[in-house]
N, C-alpha and C positions, 0 to 999 in steps of 0.2 A: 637353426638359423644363426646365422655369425654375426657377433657382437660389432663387425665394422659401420656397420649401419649406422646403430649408435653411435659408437665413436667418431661419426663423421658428423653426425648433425650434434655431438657436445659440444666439438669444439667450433663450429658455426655459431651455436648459440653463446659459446663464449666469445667467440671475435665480433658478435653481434651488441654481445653487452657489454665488451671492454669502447668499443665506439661509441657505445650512448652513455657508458659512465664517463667516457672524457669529454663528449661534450658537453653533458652535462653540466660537467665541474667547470669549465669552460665558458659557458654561457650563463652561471649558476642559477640552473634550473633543477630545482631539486627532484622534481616530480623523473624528469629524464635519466637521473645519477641513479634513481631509487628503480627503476625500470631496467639499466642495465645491472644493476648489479644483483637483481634477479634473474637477469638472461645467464647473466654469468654462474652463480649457484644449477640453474638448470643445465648448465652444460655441462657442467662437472659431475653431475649425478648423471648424464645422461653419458657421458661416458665412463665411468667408473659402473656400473647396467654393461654396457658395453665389452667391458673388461672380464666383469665378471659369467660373459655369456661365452666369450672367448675359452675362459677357463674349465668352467664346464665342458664345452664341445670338445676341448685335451682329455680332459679325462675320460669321456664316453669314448674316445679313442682309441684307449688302451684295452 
């Protein structure tokens, strides 16, 4: 299975939690700042998962 998958829904999860951390800051509501910037960590792990499925699949290639 290729890592794109991941990497598509990380960095969703990250443009998902970079909007709810600004608006949060924005509106200062901290419960929202504190929700994206989970989305954001999740997205970063879910593509770097991603990455590393990619990498894998290179090498089982050879």
């Amino acid at each position: 299975m290729s890592g794109l998958s991941d990497k598509a829904k990380g960095a969703v999860n990250k443009t998902k939690g970079e909007a709810k951390d600004q608006f949060g800051n924005a509106t200062d509501n901290h419960k929202l700042q504190a929700e994206g910037k989970v989305d954001k960590l999740k997205g970063e792990v879910q593509q770097k998962v991603g990455e590393l499925k990619d990498r894998f699949d290179r090498k089982d290639e050879r």
